[in-house]
C-alpha positions as CSV (number, residue, x, y, z in Angstrom):
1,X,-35.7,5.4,-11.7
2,X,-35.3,9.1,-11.0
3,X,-35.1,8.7,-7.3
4,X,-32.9,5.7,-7.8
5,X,-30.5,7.6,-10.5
6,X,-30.4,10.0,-8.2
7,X,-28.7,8.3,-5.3
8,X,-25.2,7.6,-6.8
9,X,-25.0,11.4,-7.2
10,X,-25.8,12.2,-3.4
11,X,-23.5,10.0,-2.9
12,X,-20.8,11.3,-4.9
13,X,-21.2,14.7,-3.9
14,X,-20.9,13.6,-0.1
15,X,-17.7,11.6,-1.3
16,X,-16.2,14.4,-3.0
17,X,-17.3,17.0,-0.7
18,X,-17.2,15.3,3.0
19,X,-15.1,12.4,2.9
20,X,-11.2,13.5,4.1
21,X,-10.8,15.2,0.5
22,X,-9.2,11.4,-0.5
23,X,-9.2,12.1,-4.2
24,X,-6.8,14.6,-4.1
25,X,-3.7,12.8,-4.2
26,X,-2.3,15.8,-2.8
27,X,-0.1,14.4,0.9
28,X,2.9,14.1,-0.9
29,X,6.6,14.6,0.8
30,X,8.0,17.8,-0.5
31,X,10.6,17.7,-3.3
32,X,13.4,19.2,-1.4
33,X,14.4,18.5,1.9
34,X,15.1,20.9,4.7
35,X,18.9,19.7,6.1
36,X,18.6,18.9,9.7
37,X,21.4,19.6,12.5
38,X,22.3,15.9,13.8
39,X,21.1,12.8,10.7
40,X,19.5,9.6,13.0
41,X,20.6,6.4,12.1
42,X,18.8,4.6,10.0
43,X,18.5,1.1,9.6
44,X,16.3,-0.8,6.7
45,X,14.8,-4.1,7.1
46,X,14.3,-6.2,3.6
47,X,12.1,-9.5,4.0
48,X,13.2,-11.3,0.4
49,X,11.7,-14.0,-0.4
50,X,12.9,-15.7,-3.7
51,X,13.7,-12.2,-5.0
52,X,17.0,-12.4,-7.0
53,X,15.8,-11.2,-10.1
54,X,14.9,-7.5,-8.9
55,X,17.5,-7.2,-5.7
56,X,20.2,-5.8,-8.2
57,X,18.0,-2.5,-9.2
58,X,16.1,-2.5,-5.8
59,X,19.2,-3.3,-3.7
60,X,21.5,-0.6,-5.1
61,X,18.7,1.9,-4.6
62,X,19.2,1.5,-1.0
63,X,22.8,0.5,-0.8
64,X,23.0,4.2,-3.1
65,X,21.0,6.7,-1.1
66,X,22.5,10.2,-0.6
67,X,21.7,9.7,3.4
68,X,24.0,12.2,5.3
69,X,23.4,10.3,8.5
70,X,24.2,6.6,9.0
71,X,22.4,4.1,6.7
72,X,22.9,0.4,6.8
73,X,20.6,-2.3,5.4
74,X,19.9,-5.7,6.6
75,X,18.4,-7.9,4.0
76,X,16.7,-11.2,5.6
77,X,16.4,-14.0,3.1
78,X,13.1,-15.7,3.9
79,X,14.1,-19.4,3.3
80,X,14.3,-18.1,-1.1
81,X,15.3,-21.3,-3.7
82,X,16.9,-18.9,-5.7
83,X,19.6,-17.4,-4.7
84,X,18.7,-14.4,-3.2
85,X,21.1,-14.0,-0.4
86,X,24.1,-14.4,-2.7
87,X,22.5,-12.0,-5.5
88,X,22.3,-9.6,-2.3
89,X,25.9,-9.7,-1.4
90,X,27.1,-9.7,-4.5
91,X,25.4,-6.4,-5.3
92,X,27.1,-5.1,-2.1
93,X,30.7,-6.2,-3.3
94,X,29.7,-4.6,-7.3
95,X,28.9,-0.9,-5.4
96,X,31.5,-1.3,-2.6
97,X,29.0,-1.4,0.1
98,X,29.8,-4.7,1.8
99,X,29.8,-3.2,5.5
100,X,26.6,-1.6,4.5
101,X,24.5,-4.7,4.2
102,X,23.6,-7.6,6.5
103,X,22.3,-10.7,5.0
104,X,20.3,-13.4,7.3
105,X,18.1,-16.4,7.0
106,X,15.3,-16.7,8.7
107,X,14.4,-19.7,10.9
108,X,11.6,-22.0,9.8
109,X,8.1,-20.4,10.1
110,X,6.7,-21.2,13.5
111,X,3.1,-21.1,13.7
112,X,0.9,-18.1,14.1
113,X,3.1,-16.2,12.6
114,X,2.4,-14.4,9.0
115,X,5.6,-15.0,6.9
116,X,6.7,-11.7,6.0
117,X,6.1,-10.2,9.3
118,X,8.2,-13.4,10.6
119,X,11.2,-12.3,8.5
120,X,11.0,-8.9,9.7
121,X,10.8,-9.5,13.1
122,X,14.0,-11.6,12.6
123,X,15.9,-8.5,11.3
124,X,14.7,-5.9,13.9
125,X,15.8,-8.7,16.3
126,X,19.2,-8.9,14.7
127,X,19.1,-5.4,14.7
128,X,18.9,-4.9,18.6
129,X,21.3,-7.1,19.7
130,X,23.7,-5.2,17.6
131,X,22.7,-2.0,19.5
132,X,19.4,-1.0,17.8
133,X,18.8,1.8,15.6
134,X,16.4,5.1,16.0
135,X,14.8,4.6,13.3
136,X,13.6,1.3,11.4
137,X,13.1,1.9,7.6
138,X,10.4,-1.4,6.7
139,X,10.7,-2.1,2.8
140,X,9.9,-4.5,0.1
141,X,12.6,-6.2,-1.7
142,X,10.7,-5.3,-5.2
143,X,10.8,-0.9,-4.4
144,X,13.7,0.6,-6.3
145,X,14.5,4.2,-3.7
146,X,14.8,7.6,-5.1
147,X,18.1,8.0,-3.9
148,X,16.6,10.9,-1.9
149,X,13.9,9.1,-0.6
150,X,15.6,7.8,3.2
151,X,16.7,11.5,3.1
152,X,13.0,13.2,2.7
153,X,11.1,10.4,4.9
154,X,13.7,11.0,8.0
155,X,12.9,14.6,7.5
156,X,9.3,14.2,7.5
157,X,9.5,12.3,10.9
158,X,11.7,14.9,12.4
159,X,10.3,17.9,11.7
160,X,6.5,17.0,12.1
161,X,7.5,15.1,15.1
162,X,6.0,11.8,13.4
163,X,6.4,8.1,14.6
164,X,5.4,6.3,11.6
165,X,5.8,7.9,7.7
166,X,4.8,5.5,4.9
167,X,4.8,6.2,1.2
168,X,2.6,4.3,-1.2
169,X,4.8,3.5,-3.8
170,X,4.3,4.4,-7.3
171,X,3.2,0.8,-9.2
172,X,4.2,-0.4,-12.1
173,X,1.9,0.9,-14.6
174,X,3.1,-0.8,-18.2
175,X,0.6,-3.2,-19.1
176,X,-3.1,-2.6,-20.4
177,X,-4.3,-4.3,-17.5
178,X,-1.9,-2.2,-15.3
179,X,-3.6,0.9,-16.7
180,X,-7.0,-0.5,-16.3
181,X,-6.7,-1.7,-12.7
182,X,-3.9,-0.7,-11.0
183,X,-3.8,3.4,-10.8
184,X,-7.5,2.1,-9.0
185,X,-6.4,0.2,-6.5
186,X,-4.7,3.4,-5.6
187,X,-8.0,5.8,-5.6
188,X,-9.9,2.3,-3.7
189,X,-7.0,2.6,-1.3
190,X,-7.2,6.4,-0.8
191,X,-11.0,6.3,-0.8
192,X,-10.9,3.6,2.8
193,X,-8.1,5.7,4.5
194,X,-8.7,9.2,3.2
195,X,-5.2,10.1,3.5
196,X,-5.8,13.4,5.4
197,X,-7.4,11.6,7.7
198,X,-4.5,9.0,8.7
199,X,-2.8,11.9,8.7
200,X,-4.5,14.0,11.2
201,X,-3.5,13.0,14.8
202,X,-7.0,14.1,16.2
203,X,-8.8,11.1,14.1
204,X,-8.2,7.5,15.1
205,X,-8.1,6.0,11.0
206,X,-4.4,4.6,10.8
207,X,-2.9,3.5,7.6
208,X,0.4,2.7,6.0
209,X,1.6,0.8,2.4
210,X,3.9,-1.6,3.8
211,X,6.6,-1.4,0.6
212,X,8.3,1.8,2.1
213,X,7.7,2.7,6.3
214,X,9.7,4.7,7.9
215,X,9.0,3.7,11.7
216,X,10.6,5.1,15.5
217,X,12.0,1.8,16.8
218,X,10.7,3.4,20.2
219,X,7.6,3.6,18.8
220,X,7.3,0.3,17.6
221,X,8.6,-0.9,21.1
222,X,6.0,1.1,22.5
223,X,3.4,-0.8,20.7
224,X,4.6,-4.3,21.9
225,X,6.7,-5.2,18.8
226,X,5.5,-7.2,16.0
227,X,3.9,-9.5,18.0
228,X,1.3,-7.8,18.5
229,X,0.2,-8.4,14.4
230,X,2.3,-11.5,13.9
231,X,-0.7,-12.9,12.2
232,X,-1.9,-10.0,9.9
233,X,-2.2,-10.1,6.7
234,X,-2.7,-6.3,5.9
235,X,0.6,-6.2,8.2
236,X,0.7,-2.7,7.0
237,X,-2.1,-1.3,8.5
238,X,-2.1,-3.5,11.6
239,X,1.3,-2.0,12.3
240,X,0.0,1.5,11.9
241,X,-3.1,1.4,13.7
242,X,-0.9,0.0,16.5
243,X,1.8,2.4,16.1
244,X,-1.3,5.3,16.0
245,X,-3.2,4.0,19.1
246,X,0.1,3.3,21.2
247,X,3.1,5.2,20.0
248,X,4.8,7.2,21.6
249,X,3.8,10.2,19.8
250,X,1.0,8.4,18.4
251,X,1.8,10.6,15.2
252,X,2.1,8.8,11.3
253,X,1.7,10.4,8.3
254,X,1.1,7.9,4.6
255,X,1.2,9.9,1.3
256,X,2.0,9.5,-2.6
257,X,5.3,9.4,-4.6
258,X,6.4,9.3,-8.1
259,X,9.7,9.0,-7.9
260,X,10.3,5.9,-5.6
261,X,8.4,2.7,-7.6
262,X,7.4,-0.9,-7.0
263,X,9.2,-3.2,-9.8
264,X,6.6,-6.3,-9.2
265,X,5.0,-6.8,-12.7
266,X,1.5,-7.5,-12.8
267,X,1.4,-7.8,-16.3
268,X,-1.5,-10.3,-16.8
269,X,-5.4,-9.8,-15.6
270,X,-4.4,-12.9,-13.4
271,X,-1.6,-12.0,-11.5
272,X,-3.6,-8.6,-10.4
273,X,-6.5,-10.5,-9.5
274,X,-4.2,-12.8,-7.3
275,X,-2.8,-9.8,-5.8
276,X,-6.9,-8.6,-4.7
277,X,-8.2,-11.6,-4.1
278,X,-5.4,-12.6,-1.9
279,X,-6.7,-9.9,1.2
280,X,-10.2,-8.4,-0.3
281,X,-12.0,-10.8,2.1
282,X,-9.3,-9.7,5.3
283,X,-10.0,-6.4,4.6
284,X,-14.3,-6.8,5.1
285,X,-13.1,-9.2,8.2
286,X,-14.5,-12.3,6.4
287,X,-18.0,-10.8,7.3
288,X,-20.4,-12.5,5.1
289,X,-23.0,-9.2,5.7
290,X,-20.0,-6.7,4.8
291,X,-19.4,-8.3,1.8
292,X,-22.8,-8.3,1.0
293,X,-22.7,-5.1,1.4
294,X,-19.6,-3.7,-0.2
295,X,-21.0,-5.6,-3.2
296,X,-24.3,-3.8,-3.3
297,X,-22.5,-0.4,-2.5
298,X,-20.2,-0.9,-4.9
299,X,-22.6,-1.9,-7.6
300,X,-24.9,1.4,-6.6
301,X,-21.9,3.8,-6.2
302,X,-20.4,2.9,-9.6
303,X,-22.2,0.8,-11.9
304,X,-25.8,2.4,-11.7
305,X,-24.4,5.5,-13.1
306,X,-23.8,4.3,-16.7
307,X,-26.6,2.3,-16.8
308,X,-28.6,5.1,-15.6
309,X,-27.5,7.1,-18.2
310,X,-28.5,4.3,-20.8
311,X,-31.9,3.3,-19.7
312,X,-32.5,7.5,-19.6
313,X,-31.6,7.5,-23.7
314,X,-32.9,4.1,-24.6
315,X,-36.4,5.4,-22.5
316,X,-36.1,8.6,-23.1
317,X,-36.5,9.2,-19.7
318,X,-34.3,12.5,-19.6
319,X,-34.0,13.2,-15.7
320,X,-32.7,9.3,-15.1
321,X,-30.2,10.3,-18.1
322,X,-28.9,13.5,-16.8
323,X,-28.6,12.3,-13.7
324,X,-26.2,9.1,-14.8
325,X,-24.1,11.2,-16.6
326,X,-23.7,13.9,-14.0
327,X,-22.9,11.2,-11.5
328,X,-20.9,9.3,-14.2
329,X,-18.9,12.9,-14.6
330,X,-18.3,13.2,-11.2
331,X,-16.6,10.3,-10.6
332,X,-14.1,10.5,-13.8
333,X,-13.4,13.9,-12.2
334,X,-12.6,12.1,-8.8
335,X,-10.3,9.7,-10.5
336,X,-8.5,12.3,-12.6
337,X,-5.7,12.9,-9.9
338,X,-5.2,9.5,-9.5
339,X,-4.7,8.9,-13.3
340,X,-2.6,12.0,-13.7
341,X,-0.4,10.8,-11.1
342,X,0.6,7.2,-13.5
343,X,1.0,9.5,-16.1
344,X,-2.6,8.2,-17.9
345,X,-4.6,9.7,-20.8
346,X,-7.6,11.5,-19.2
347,X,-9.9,9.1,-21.2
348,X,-9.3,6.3,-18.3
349,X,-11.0,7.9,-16.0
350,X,-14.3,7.1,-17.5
351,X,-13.6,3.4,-17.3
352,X,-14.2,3.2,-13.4
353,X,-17.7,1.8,-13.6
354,X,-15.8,-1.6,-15.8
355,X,-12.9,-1.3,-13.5
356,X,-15.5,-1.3,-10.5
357,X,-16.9,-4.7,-11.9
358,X,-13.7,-6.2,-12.1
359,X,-13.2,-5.2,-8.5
360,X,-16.1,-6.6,-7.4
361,X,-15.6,-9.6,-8.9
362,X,-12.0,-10.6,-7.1
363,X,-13.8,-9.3,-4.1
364,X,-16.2,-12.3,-4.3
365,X,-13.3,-14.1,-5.6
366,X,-11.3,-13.6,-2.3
367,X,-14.7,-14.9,0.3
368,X,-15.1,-18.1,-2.1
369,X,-10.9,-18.6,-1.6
370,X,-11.2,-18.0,2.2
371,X,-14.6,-20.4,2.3
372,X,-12.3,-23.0,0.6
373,X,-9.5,-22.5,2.8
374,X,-7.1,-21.3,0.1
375,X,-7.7,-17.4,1.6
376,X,-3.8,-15.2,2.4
377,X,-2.4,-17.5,0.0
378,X,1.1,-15.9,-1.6
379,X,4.2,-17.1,-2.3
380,X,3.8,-20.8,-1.6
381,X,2.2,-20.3,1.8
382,X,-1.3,-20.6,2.9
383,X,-2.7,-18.7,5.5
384,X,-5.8,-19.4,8.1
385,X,-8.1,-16.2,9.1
386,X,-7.0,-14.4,12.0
């Protein structure tokens, strides 16, 4: 038990001391902008799919920003039942902004093709016969924009000469099972793509959170379009890793905000688990040995700990005890950042072994949904493994 107590701490010391300095939560864009001589257009491309109840806080963020160069938007309604193209325009008449904003449909899925990335590639096509645009700004319909946010992400690209920049949005956080799970799924996130490292030009680990990316439309030309990832689910980091491997600068950059949010509500332990389960499996590339794997790793990494630390008290088998707690200690530290940055009492950071379990358990939830052919299923739409 004492060499076995002892692992989860090795490991948490390599983690916290080896491992791209992930925990930080530090790559954030900087608070105030440095102005630039000439402003790029930009253009944004919103897939919306049945999306009318949030479009008139999300849509005015955009139609709103404090842009100096030219900003348009083109909203494409992806076949929605309730009215969200004429919410969107309608929102555009209210602010004044009607030759701001370009509302499509898309055409009928064809197969092979995932649905959001369908809807965008419908707007970027829009968007070049019109001319094109330098610079392609990729968001959800559900992300209301600091009004500086288009502003700061332009300026990120152009001064650090980058081809992709991609902010993981702050979540909403309300809920008890929003505190308990979500602010994780941030520090899981940040722990697979150590953000550093995406953003380190010398290291091949690409990343991006698809509800705000800023993106060179020569860049994404240069990587074939997307075509090339027309199937993905985790479109997000599909499009970066292609962007980073055949960009024209080859450059991206993903960090943290607090001031630009996601509005999707997750207020029930089902809808988050729906949100996991939905690409948990994707992610391990429906590998039946990674799962078993991640499962066991996950288990060793942060469940042993507290139980370490219980069998050493129960037992009174001291070394075992210190050991959990240490380890137990380490990891509440690691999360601490994270949990800062939603704004949390400290005292959450000491549920990660429970919130581990939970994780694990939609984990194994997603590879049952894939083996019953339900896997990528989200908004009405089923999709088959890439």
């Amino acid at each position: 038990m004492i060499w076995l107590s002892l692992l989860p701490l090795l490991i948490w010391l390599v983690l916290l001391g080896a491992w791209g300095q992930f925990w930080r939560s530090d790559q954030q864009l900087p608070e105030n902008s440095s102005a630039l001589e000439e402003w790029p257009d930009v253009c944004a491309v919103v897939p919306a799919r049945n999306e009318a109840d949030v479009l008139p806080q999300s849509l005015k963020s955009l139609l709103t920003q404090d842009y100096p160069g030219k900003f348009s938007v083109i909203l494409v309604d992806d076949q929605s039942n309730d009215g969200t193209a004429a919410v969107a325009r309608q929102v555009a008449v209210e602010l004044g902004q009607e030759s701001a904003l370009q509302v499509i449909t898309t055409t009928p899925l064809p197969a092979g093709w995932a649905g959001k990335l369908w809807a965008m590639n419908q707007g970027v096509e829009v968007l070049q016969q019109q001319g094109g645009s330098p610079y392609l700004l990729f968001t959800d319909a559900d992300i209301d924009h600091a009004s500086s946010n288009v502003r700061a992400l332009v300026t990120q690209a152009e001064q650090e000469q980058r081809d992709l920049v991609s902010l993981m949005v702050l979540l909403r956080c309300d809920s008890l099972w929003e505190k308990l799970l979500i602010p994780a799924f941030v520090f899981f996130f940040q722990k697979l793509y150590p953000f550093p490292w995406v953003n380190d030009p010398r290291r091949k680990m690409a990343a991006a959170a698809g509800g705000c990316i800023l993106l060179r439309s020569q860049a994404l030309q240069a990587a074939g379009g997307l075509v090339t990832i027309k199937d993905a689910l985790i479109d997000d980091c599909s499009l970066a890793a292609v962007v980073k491997s055949s960009g024209s600068l080859g450059n991206i950059w993903l960090g943290l905000t607090s001031s630009t949010i996601s509005l999707r509500p997750y207020t029930t332990l089902n809808s988050i688990w729906i949100m996991v389960a939905r690409t948990a499996f994707t992610q391990l590339n429906y590998s039946p040995l990674l799962l078993m794997g991640s499962i066991v790793g996950m288990s060793l990494v942060y469940l042993l700990p507290p139980l370490s630390l219980a069998y050493g008290c129960l037992f009174a088998a001291q070394g075992v005890a210190v050991a959990g707690g240490i380890t137990w200690l380490l990891m509440a530290l690691a999360y601490w950042p994270t949990i800062r940055l939603y704004r949390l009492s400290p005292l959450w950071t000491f549920a990660l072994p429970l919130i581990a379990l939970f994780y694990n358990l939609m984990t194994l939830d997603s590879a049952r949904r894939y083996w019953q052919g339900k896997g990528g299923a989200w908004k009405g739409r089923v999709y088959p493994a890439r």
